[in-house]
FILUM-872626 format. One record per residue (C-alpha): y, z, x; residue number from 0. Coordinates in nm, 3 decimals, m for minus. Layout:
<atoms>
ATOM        py        pz        px     i
ATOM         Y         Z         X   NUM
...
</atoms>
This chain:
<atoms>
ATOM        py        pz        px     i
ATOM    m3.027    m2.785     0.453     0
ATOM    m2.693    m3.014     0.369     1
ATOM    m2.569    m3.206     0.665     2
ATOM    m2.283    m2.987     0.638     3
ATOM    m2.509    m2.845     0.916     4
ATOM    m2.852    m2.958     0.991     5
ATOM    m3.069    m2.973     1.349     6
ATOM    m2.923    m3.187     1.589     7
ATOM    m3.150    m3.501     1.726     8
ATOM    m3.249    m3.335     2.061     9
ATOM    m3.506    m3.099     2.198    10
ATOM    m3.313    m2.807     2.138    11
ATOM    m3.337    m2.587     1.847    12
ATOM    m3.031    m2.403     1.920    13
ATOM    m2.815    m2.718     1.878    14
ATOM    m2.638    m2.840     1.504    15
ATOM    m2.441    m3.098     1.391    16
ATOM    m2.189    m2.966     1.105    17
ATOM    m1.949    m3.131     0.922    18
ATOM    m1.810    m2.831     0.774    19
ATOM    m1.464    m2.800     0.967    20
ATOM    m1.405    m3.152     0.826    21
ATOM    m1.448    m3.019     0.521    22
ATOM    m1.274    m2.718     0.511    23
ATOM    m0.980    m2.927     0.618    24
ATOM    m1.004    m3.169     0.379    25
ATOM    m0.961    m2.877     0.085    26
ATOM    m0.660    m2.960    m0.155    27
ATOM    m0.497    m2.616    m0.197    28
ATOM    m0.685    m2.435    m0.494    29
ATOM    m0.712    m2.119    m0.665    30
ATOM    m0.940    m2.043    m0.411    31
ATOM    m0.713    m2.040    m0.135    32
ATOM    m0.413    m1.838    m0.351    33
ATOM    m0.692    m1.535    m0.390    34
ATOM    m0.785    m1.524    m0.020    35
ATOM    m0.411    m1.523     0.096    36
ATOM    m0.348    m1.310    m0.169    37
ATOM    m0.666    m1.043    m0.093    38
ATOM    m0.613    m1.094     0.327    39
ATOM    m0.237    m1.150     0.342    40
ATOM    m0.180    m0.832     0.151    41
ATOM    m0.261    m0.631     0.517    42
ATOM     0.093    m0.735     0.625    43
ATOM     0.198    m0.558     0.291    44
ATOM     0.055    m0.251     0.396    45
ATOM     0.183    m0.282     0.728    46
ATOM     0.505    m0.327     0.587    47
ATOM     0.462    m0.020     0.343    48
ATOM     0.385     0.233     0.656    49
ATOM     0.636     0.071     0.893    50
ATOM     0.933     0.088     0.600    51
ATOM     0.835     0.435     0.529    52
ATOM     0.809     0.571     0.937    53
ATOM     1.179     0.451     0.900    54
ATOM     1.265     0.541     0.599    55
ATOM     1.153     0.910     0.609    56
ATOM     1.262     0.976     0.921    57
ATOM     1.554     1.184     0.789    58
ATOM     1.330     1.340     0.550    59
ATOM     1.084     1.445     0.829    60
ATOM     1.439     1.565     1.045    61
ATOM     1.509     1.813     0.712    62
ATOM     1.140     1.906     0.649    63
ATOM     1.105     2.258     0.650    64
ATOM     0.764     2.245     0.807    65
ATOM     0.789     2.004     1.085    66
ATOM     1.150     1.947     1.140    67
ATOM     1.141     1.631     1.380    68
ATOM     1.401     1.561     1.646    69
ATOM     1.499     1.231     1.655    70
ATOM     1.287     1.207     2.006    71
ATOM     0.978     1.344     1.777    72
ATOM     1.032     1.052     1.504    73
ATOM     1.030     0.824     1.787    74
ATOM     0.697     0.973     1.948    75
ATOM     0.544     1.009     1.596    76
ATOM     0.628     0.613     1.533    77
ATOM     0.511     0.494     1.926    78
ATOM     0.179     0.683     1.790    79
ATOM     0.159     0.452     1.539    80
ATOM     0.165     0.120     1.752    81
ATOM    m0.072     0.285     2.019    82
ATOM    m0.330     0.317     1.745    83
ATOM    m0.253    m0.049     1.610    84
ATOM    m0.296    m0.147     1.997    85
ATOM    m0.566     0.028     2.051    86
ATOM    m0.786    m0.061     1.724    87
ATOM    m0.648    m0.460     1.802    88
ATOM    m0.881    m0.414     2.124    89
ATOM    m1.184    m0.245     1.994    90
ATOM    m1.175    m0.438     1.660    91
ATOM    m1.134    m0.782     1.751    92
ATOM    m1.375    m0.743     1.988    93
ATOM    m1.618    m0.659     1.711    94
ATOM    m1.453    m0.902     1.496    95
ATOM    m1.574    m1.224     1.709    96
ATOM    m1.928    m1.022     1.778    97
ATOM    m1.997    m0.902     1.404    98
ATOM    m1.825    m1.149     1.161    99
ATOM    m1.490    m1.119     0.969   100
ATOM    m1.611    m0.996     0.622   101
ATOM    m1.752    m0.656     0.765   102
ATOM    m1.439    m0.606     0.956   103
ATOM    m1.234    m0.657     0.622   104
ATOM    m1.369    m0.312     0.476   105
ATOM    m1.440    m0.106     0.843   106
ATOM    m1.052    m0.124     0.922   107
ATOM    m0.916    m0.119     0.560   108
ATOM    m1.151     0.221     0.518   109
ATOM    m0.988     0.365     0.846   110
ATOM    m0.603     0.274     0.701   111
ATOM    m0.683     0.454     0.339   112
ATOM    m0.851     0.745     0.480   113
ATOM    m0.570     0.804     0.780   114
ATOM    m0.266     0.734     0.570   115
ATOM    m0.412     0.969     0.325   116
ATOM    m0.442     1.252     0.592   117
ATOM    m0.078     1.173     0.698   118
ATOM     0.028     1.292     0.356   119
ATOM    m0.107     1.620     0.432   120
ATOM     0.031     1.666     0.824   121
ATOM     0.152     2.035     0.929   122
ATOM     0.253     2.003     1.238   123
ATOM     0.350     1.750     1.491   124
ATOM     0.062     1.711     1.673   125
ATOM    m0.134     1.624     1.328   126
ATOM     0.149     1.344     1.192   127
ATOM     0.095     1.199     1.527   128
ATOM    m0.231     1.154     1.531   129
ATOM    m0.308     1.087     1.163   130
ATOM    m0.041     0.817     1.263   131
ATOM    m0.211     0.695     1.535   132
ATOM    m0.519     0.641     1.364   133
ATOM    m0.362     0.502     1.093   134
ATOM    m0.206     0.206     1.319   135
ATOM    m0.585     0.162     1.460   136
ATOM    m0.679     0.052     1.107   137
ATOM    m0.355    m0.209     1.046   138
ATOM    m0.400    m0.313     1.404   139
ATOM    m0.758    m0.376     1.333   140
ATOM    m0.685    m0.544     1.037   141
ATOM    m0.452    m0.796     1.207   142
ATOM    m0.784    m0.932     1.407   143
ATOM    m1.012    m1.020     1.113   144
ATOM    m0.716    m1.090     0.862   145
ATOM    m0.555    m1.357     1.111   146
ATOM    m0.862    m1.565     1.230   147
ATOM    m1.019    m1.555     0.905   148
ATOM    m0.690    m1.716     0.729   149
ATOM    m0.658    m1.945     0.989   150
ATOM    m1.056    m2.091     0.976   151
ATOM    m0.991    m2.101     0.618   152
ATOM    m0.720    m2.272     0.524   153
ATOM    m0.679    m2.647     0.581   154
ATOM    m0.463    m2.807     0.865   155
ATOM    m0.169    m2.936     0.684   156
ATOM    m0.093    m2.591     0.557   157
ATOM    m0.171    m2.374     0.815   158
ATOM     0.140    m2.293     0.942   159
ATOM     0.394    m2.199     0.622   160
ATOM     0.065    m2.019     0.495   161
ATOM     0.057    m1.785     0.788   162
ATOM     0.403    m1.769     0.801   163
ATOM     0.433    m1.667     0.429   164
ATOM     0.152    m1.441     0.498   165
ATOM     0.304    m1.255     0.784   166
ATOM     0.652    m1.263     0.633   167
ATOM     0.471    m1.086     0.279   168
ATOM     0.559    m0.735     0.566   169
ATOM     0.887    m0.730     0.368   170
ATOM     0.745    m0.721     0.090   171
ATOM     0.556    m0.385     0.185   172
ATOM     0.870    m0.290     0.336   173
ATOM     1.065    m0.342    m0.003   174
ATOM     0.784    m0.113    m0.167   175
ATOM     0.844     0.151     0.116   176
ATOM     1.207     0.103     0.027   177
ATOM     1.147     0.175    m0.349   178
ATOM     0.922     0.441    m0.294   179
ATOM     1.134     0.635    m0.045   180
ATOM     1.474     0.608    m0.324   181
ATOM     1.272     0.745    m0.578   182
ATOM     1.057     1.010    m0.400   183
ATOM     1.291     1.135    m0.144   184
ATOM     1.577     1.184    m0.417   185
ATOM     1.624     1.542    m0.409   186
ATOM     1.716     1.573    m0.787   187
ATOM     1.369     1.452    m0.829   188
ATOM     1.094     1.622    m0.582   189
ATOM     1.135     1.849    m0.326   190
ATOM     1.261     1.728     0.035   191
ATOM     0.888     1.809     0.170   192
ATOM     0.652     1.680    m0.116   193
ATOM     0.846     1.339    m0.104   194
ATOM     0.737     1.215     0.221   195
ATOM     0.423     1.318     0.183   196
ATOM     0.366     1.129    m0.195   197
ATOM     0.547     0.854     0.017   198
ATOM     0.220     0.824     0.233   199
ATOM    m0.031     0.813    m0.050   200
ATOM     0.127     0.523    m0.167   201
ATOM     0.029     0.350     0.046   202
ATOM    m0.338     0.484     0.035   203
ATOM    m0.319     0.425    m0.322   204
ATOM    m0.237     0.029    m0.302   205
ATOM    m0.561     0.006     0.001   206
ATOM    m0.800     0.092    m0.247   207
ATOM    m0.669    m0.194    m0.521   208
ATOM    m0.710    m0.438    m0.179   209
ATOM    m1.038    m0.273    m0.103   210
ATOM    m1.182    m0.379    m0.440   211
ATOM    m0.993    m0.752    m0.375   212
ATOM    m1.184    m0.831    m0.103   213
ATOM    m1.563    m0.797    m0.242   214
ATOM    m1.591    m1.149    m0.347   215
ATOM    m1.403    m1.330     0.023   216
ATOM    m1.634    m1.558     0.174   217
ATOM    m1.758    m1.499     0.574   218
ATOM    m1.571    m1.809     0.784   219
ATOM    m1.841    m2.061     0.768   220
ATOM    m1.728    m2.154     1.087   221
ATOM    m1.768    m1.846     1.225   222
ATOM    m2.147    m1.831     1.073   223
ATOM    m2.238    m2.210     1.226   224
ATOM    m2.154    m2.065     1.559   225
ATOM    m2.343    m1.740     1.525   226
ATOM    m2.651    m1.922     1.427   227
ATOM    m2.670    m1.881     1.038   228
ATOM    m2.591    m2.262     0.940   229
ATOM    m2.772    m2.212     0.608   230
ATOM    m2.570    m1.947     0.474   231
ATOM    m2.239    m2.123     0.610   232
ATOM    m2.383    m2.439     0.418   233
ATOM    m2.400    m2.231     0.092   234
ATOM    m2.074    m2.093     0.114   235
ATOM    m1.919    m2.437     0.202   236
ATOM    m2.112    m2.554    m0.132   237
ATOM    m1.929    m2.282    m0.338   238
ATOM    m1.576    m2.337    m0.228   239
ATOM    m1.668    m2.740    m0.305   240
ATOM    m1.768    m2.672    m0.650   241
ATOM    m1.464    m2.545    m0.747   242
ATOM    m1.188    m2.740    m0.510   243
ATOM    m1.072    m3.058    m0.510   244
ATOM    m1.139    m3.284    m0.177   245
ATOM    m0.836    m3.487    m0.034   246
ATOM    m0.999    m3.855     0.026   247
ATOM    m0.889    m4.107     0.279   248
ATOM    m0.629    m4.232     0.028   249
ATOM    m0.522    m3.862    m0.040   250
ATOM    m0.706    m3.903    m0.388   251
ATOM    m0.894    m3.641    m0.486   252
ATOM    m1.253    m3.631    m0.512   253
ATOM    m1.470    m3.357    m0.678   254
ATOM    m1.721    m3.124    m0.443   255
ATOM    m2.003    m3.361    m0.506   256
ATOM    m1.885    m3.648    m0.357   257
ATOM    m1.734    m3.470    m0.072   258
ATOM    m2.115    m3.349     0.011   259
ATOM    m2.195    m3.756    m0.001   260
ATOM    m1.915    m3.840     0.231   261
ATOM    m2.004    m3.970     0.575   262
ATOM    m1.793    m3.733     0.742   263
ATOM    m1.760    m3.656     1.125   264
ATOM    m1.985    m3.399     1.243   265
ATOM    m1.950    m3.144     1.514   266
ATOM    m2.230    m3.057     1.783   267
ATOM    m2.243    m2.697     1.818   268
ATOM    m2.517    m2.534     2.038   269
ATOM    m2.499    m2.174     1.855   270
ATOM    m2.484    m1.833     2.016   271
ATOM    m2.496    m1.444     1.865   272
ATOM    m2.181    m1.325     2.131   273
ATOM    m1.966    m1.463     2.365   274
ATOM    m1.995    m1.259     2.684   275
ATOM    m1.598    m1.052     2.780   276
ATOM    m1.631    m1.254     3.117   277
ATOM    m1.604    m1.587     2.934   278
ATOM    m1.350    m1.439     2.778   279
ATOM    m1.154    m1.400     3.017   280
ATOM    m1.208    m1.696     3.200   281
ATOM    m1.111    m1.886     2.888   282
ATOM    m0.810    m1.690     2.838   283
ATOM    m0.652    m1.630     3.169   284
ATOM    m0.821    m1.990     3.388   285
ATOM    m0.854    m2.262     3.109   286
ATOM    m0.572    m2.188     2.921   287
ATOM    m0.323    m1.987     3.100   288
ATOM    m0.065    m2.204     3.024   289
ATOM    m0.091    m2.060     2.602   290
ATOM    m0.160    m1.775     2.724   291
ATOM     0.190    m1.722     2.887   292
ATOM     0.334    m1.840     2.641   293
ATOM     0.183    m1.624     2.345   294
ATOM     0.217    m1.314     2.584   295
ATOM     0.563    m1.423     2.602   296
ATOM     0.639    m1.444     2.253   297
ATOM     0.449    m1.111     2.109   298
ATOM     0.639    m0.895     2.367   299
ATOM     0.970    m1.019     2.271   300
ATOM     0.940    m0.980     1.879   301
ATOM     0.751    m0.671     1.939   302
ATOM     1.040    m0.517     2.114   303
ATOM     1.292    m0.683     1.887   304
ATOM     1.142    m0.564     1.584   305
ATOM     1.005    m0.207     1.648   306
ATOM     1.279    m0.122     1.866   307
ATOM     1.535    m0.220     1.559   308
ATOM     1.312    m0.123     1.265   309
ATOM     1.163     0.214     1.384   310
ATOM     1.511     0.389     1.444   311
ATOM     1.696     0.152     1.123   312
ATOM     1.761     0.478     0.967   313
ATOM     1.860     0.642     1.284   314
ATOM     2.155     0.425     1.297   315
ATOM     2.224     0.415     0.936   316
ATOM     2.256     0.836     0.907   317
ATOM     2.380     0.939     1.268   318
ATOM     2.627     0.653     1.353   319
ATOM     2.771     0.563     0.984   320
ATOM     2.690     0.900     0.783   321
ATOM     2.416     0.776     0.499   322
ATOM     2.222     1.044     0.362   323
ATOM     1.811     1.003     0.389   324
ATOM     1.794     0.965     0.025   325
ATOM     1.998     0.672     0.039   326
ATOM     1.847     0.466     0.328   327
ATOM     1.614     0.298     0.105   328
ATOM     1.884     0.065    m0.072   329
ATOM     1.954    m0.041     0.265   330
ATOM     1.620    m0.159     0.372   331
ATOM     1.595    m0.362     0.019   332
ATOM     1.805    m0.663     0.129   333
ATOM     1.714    m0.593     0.480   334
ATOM     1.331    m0.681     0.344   335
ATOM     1.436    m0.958     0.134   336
ATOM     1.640    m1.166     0.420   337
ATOM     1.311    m1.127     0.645   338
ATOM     1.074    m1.243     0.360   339
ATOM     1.298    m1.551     0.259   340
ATOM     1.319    m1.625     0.634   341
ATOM     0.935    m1.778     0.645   342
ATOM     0.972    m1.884     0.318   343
ATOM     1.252    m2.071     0.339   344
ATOM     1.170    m2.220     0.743   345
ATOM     0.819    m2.192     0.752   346
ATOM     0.779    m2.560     0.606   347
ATOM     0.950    m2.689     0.902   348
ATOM     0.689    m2.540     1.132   349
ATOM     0.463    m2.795     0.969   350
ATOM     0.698    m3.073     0.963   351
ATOM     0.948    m3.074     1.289   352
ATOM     0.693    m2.888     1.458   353
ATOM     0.588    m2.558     1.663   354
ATOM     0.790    m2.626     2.005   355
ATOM     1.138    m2.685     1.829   356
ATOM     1.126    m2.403     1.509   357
ATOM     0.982    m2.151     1.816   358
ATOM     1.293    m2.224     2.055   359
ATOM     1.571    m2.223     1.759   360
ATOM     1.418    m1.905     1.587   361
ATOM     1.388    m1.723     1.889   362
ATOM     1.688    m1.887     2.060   363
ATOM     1.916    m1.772     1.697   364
ATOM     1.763    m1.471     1.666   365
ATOM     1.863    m1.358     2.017   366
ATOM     2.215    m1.489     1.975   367
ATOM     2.275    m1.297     1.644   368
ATOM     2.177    m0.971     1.780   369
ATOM     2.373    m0.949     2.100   370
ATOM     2.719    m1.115     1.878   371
ATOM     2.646    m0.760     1.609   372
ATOM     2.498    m0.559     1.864   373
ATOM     2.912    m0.582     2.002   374
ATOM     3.036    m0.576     1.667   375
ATOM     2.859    m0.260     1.613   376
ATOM     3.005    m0.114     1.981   377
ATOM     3.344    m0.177     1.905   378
ATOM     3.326    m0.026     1.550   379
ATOM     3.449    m0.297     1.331   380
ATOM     3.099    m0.223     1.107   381
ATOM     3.011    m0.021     0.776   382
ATOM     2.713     0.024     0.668   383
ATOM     2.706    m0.243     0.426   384
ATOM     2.808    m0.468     0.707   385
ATOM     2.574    m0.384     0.969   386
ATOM     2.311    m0.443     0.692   387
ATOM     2.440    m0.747     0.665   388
ATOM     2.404    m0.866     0.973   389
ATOM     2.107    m0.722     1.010   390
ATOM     1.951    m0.956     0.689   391
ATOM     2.122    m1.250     0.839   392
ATOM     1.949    m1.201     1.183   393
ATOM     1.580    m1.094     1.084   394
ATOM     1.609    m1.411     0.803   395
ATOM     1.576    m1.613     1.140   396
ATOM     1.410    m1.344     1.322   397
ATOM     1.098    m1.294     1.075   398
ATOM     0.982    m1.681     1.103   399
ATOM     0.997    m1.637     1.470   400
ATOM     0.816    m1.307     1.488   401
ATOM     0.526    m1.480     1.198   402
ATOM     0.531    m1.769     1.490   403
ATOM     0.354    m1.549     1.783   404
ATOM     0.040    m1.463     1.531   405
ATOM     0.048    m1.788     1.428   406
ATOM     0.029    m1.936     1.823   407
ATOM    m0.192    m1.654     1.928   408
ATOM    m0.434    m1.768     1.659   409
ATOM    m0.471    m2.136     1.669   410
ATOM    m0.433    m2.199     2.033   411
ATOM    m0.758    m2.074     2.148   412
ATOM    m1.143    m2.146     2.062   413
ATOM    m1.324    m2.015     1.775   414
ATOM    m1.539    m1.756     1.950   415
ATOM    m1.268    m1.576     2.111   416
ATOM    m0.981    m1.635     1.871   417
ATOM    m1.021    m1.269     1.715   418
ATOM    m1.027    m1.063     2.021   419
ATOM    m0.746    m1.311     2.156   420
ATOM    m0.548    m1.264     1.869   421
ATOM    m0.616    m0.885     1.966   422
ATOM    m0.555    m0.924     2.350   423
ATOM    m0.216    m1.052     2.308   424
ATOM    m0.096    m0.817     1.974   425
ATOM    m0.237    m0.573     2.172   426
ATOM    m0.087    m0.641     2.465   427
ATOM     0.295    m0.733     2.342   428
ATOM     0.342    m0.462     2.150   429
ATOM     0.213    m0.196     2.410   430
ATOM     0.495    m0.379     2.680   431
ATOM     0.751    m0.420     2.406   432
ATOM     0.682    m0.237     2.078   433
ATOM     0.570     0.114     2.247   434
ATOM     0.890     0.106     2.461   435
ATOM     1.102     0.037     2.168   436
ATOM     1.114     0.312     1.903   437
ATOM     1.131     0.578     2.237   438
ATOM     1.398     0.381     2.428   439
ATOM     1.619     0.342     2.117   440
ATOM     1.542     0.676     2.010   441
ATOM     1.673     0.823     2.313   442
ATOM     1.966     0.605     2.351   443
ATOM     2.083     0.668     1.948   444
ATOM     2.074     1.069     2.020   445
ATOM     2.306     1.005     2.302   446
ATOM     2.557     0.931     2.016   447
ATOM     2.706     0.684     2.245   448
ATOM     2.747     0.305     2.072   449
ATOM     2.743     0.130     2.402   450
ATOM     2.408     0.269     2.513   451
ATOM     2.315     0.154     2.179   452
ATOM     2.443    m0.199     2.257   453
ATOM     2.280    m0.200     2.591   454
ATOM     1.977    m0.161     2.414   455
ATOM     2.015    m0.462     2.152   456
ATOM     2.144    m0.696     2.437   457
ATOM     1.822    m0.598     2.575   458
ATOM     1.643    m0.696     2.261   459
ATOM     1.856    m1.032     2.260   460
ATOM     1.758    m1.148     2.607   461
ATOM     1.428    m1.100     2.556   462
ATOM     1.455    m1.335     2.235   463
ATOM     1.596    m1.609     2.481   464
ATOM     1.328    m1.581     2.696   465
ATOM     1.087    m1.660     2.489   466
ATOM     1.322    m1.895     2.302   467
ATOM     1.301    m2.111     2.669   468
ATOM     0.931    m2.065     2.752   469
ATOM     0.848    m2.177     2.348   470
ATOM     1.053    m2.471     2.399   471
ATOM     0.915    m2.595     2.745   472
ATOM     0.509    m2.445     2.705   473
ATOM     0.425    m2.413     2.306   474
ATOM     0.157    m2.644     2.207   475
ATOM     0.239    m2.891     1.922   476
ATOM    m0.079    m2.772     1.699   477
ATOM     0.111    m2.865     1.332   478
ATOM    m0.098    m3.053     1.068   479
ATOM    m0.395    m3.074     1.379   480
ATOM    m0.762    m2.933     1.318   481
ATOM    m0.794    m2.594     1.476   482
ATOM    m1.093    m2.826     1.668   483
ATOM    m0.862    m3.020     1.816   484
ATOM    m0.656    m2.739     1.875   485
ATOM    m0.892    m2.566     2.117   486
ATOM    m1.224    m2.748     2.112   487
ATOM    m1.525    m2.409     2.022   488
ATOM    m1.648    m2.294     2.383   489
ATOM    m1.996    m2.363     2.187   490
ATOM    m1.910    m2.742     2.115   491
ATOM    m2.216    m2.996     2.293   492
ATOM    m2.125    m3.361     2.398   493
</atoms>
């Protein structure tokens, strides 16, 4: 055994000393870590894909001559879909810390392909719903495994534009939705009812490409050191060293070799095969109650902000300014592009001003934007093209912010509980915020009234504020830190 991870000098067996979070930190960026954003980030694609397309088709499913939703029935149909994502968050993550990451990769990307398949083929309310459903269980589950394994895996210094970047890649799903939904709902093309449902297996289709992606990811050696297989975290460590470059004390790089010979800090972990739910919660809701506000705080507001606006987007678009289904797809394109240039453009800062500030001015912005359209919109001085407009110019501040909750969620608690965390509080937010959302705004668009419309964004905006103030005063300052200093592993020995 390397001393990446080797017995520590005391009676007990159970006890290691690992360098290997030194290590992973000390990674220059590499192919390495382009191919595991690129095979793990690509769930927020997918995500993207089914949450563009709920929108998007929603005037199809109105005109479908076999189900024929109301606009209260798209709304139901879409809350289904964030149950499931809450409800799989839960169950997953909880398997996620017990299990590993890796086996929770293919479990909850298997559950997406085969549900968003089924949805293809729904005849009746009650089957949408809970194809749906089930469908969000998978993407919710995903959101466990996907986020801590990024975040254990990709050095310090980058950690926060990468999962920024990675969260913000939803727009690019949504763009796809947006493509898809032109092309297939056209009418001069395919027929108003086989549209939505090729729509769906689009989606299905692109899951099995990621499915095939994902064969050659590594488990989180950290995750492995914990649960008491320090040999095989030791091997993988030795295999992402022989092909990345090590950043030395005098940010020269040194090959994988002489990283192994370095005299690097070591960690003393006594190892464990589960962390029990009560020292879960004790860790969660006693020793750091103070994050935990604050990430509760956070994942409701964006939760409500975003489903609430996203969900019924083509509600607006075809009851309040007269755009035909077909067409709502060219409005979600630069919709999706101001939301992905948003983290790419900020998420730097995150890094370099730090969390607490780029938390309270996204949030703070965001919240200010909406409620200055939202009365725009209720005195009637927006188009279409306008209100999209806005829209792109809000979520470009309000995508960063939204990336921001994962990304405090995720690095502000320990190691053994970060995946079910991450779970708790996804879980969590969206049931308060994102559940309410697509129902409340769905009710309050059929009552053809702009006001109640606007009562609902100004809503949305104070919720933004909120959080903007509790980022601001609570967030911890975790940029360019080791997840280890972060939150120290409930497993780590004196």
């Amino acid at each position: 055994m390397d001393a990446a991870a080797e017995p520590a000098p005391a009676d007990d067996p159970s006890v290691v000393e690992t360098s290997i979070p030194f290590r992973l930190d000390a990674l220059r960026w590499s192919g390495f870590h382009t191919r595991v954003v690129l095979a793990l980030g690509i769930t927020w694609v997918l995500d993207g894909l089914e949450v563009t397309l709920a929108g998007a088709l929603s005037g199809a499913l109105k005109q479908s001559p076999v189900l024929h939703f109301s606009n209260f029935e798209v709304g139901f149909a879409n809350s289904c879909y964030l149950a499931g994502a809450v409800l799989g968050a839960f169950g997953f993550g909880w398997l996620t810390d017990r299990i590993g990451r890796k086996k929770l990769f293919f479990i909850t990307l298997a559950l997406y392909l085969a549900a968003t398949a089924a949805t293809a083929l729904s005849w009746s309310m009650a089957s949408y719903a809970l194809f749906r459903f089930l469908t969000g269980a998978g993407i919710g589950g995903e959101y466990t495994a996907i986020n801590s394994t990024i975040q254990e895996l990709v050095p310090a210094r980058y950690r926060g534009w990468t999962d920024l970047v990675i969260n913000g890649s939803f727009w690019i799903g949504a763009a796809l939705g947006a493509a898809s939904a032109i092309v297939l709902l056209d009418p001069n093309w395919i027929g108003v009812d086989l549209g939505w449902r090729l729509a769906y297996l689009t989606g299905a289709c692109l899951g099995l490409v990621v499915f095939v992606m994902r064969i050659w990811i590594p488990e989180s050696p950290r995750w492995l050191i914990i649960h008491g297989h320090p040999d095989q975290a030791d091997a993988i460590m030795r295999g992402i060293e022989s092909s990345v470059a090590v950043q030395a004390p005098d940010r020269s790089p040194v090959d994988g070799e002489a990283a192994r010979q370095r005299a690097w800090p070591k960690l003393r972990i006594r190892m464990r095969d589960h962390t029990p739910l009560s020292e879960v919660a004790h860790t969660l809701f006693k020793v750091y109650r103070e994050r935990s506000l604050v990430g509760l705080v956070l994942m409701i507001a964006q939760a409500f902000f975003y489903n609430a606006i996203f969900f019924t987007f083509a509600l607006v678009l075809t009851d309040f300014y007269g755009i035909p289904a077909s067409q709502v797809g060219w409005y979600i394109l630069p919709f999706a592009a101001g939301n992905f240039m948003g983290p790419l453009v900020l998420g730097r800062l995150f890094d370099t001003l730090g969390r607490r500030p780029m938390i309270a001015f996204t949030y703070g912005i965001s919240g200010i934007l909406l409620a200055l359209s939202g009365y725009l919109f209720e005195i009637g001085v927006l188009n279409a093209t306008t209100q999209t407009i806005a829209w792109m110019v809000i979520f470009f501040c309000a995508s960063p912010a939204a990336s921001a909750a994962y990304l405090t969620v995720s690095e502000n608690f320990p190691l053994e509980i970060r995946a079910l965390a991450i779970a708790v509080f996804y879980a969590v937010g969206t049931g308060i915020g994102g559940l309410a959302g697509p129902i409340l705004f769905g009710a309050l668009i059929d009552t053809g009234s702009r006001g109640s419309v606007f009562t609902g964004y100004l809503f949305g905006a104070l919720l933004m504020m909120v959080a903007a103030a509790v980022g601001w005063r609570y967030a911890v300052a975790a940029e360019r830190r080791p997840l280890e200093a972060v939150a120290p592993p409930l497993a780590s020995v004196e």
